[in-house]
FIKOLZA-1660 file (N, C-alpha, C; in steps of 0.1 Angstrom, whole numbers, plus 5000, padded with zeros to 4 digits):
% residues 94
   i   px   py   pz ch aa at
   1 4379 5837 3085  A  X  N
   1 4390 5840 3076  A  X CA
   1 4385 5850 3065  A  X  C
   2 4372 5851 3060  A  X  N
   2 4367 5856 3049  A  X CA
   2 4371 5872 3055  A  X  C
   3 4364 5873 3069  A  X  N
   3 4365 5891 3072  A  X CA
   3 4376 5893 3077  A  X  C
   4 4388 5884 3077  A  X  N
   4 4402 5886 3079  A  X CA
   4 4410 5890 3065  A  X  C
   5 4408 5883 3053  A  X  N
   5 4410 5888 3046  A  X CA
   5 4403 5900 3038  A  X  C
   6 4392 5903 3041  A  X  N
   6 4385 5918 3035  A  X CA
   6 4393 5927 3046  A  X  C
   7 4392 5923 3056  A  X  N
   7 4400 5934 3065  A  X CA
   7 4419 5939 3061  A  X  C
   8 4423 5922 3058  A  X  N
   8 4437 5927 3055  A  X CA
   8 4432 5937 3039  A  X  C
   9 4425 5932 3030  A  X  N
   9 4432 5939 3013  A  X CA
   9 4426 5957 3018  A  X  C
  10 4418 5960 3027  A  X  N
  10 4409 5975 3028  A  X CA
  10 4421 5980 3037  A  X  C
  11 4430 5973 3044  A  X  N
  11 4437 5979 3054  A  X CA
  11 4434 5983 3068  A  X  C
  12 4420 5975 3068  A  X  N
  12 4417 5979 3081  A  X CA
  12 4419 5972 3096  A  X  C
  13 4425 5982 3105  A  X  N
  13 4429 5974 3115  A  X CA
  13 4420 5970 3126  A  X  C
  14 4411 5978 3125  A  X  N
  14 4401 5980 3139  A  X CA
  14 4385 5974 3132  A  X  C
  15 4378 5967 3136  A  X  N
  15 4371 5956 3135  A  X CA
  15 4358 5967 3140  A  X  C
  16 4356 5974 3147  A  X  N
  16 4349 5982 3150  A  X CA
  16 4340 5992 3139  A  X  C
  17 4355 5996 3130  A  X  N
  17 4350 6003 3111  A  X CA
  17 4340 5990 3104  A  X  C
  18 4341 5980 3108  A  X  N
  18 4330 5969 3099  A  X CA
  18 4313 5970 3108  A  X  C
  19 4314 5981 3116  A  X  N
  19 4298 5981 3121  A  X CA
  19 4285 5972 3116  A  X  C
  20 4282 5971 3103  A  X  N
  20 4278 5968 3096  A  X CA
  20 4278 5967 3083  A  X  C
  21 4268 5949 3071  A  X  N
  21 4281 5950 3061  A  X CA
  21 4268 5963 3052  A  X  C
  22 4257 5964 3056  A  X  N
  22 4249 5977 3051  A  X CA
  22 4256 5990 3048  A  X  C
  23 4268 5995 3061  A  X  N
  23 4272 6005 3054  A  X CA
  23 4282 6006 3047  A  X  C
  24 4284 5996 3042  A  X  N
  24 4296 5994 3033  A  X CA
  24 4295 5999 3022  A  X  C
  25 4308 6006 3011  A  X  N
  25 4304 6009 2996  A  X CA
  25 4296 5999 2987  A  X  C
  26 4295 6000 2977  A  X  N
  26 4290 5990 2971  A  X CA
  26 4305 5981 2967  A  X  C
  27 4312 5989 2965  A  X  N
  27 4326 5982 2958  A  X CA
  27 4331 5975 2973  A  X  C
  28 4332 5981 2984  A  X  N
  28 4334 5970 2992  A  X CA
  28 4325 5960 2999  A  X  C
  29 4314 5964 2995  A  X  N
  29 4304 5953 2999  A  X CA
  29 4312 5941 2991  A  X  C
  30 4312 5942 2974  A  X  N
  30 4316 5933 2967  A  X CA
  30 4330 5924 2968  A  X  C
  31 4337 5935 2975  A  X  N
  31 4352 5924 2977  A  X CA
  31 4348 5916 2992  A  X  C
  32 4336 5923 2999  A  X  N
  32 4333 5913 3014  A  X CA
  32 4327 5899 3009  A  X  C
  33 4317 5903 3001  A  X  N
  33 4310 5895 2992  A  X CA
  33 4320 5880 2988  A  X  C
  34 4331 5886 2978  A  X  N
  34 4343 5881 2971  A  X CA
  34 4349 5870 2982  A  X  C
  35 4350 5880 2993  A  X  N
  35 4363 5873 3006  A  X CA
  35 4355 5855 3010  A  X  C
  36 4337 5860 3014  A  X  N
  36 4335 5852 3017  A  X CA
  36 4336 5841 3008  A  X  C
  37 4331 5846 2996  A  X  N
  37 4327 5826 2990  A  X CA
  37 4341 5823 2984  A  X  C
  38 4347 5831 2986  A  X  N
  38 4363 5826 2984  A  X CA
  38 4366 5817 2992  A  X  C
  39 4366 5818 3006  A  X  N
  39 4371 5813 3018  A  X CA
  39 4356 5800 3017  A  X  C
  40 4346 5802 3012  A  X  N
  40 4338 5788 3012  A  X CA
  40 4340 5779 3002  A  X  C
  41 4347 5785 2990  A  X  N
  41 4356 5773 2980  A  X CA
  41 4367 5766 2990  A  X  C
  42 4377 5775 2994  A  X  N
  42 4386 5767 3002  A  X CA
  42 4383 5762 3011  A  X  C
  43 4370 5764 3018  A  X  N
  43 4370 5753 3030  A  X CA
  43 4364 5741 3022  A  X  C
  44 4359 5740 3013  A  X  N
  44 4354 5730 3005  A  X CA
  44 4367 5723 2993  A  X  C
  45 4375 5725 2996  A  X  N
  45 4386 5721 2988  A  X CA
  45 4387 5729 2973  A  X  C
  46 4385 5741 2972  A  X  N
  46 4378 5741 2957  A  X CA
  46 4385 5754 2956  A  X  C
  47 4394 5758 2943  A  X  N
  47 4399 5771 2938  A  X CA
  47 4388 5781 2934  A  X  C
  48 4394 5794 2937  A  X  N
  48 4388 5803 2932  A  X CA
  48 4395 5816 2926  A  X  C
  49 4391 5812 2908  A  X  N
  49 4396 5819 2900  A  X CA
  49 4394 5829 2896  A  X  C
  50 4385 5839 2900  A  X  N
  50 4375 5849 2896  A  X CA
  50 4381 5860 2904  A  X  C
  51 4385 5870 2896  A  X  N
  51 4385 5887 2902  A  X CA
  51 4369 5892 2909  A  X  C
  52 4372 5903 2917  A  X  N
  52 4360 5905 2923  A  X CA
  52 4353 5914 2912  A  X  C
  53 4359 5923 2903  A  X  N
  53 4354 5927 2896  A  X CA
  53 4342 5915 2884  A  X  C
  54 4350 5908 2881  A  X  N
  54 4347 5891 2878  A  X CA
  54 4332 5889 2881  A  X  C
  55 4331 5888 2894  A  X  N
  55 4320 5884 2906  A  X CA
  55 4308 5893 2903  A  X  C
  56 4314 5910 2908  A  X  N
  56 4304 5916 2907  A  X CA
  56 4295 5919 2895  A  X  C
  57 4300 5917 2881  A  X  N
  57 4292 5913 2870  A  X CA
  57 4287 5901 2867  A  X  C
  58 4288 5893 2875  A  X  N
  58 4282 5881 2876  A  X CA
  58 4267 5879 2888  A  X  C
  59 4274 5889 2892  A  X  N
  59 4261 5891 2906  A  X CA
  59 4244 5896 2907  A  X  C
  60 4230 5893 2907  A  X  N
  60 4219 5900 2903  A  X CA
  60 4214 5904 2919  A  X  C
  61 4206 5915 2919  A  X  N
  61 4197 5920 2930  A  X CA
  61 4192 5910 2940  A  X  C
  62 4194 5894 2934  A  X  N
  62 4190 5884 2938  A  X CA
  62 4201 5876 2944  A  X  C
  63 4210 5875 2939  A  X  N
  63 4218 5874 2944  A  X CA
  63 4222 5879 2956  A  X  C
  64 4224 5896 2958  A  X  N
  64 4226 5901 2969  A  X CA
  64 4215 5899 2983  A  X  C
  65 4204 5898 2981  A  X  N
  65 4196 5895 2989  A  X CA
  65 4200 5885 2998  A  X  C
  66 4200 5875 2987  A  X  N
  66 4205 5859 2991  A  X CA
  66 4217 5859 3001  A  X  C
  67 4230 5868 2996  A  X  N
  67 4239 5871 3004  A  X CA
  67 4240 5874 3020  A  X  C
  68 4229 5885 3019  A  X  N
  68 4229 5891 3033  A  X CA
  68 4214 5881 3042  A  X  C
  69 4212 5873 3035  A  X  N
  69 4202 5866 3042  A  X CA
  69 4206 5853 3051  A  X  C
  70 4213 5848 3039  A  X  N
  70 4230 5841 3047  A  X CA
  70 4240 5852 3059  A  X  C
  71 4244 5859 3052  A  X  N
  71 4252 5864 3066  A  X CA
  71 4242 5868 3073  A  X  C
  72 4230 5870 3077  A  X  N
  72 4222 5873 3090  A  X CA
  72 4220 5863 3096  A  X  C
  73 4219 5849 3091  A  X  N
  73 4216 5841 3095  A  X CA
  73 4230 5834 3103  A  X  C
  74 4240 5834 3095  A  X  N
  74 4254 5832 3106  A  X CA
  74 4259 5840 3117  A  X  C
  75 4256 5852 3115  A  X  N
  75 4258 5862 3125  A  X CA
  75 4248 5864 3135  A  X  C
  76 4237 5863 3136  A  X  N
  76 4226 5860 3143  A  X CA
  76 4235 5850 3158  A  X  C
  77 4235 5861 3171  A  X  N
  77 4237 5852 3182  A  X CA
  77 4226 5837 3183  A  X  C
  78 4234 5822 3184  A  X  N
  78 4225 5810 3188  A  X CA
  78 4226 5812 3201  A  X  C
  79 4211 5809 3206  A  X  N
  79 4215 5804 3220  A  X CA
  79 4220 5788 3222  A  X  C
  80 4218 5788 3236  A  X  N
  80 4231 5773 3238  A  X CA
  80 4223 5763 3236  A  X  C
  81 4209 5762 3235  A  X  N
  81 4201 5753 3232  A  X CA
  81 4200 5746 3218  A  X  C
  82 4204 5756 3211  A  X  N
  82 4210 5756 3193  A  X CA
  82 4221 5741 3192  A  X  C
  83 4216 5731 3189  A  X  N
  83 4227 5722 3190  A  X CA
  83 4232 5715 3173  A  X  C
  84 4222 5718 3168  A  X  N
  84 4219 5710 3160  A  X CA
  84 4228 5716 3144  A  X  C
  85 4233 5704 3136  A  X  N
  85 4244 5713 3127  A  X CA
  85 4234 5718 3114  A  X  C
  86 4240 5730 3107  A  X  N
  86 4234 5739 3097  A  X CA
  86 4240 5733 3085  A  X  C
  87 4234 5730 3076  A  X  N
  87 4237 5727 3062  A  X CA
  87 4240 5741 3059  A  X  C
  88 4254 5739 3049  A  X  N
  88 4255 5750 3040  A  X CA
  88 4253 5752 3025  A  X  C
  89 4247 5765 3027  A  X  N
  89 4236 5773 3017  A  X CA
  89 4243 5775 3010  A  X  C
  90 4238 5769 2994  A  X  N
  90 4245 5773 2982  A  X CA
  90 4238 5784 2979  A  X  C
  91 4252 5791 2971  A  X  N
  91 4250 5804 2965  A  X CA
  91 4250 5803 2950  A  X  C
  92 4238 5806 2942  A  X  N
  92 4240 5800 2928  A  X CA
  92 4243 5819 2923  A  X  C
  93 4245 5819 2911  A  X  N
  93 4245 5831 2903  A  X CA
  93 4236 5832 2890  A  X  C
  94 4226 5840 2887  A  X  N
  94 4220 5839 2876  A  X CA
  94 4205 5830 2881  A  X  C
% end
């Protein structure tokens, strides 16, 4: 859902333009950034009130790290041997 909605607000149709989230602007890295932990409040029952502009001054070098360290680790093919469930990784700020 998260890269369905970064895809709907950038307008992009073809899934293929998201190669990687490396080559992304910095301003769209941050609304990809935005989409996901948006979409991990709502799977958690939880509003999210923050503009991404909001976000991105809320965000440190550490933060982004953290980010893409998480999405490598979800995106990472499991093999079928992989059974076992993943706790999900809080994202603090500051």
């Amino acid at each position: 859902n998260a890269t369905t909605e970064f895809c709907e607000l950038k307008g992009i149709k073809n899934l293929t333009k998201l190669d990687s989230i490396v080559n992304l602007s910095a301003a769209d890295f941050r609304l990809y950034v935005f989409s996901c932990i948006k979409e991990g409040e709502r799977m958690d029952g939880r509003s999210f009130e923050i503009t991404p502009i909001e976000l991105g001054s809320m965000m440190t070098e550490a933060n982004i790290v953290q980010f893409i360290d998480i999405y490598k680790k979800q995106t990472i093919y499991k093999s079928s041997s992989d059974t076992g469930k993943v706790k999900k990784k809080k994202f603090l700020f500051r």
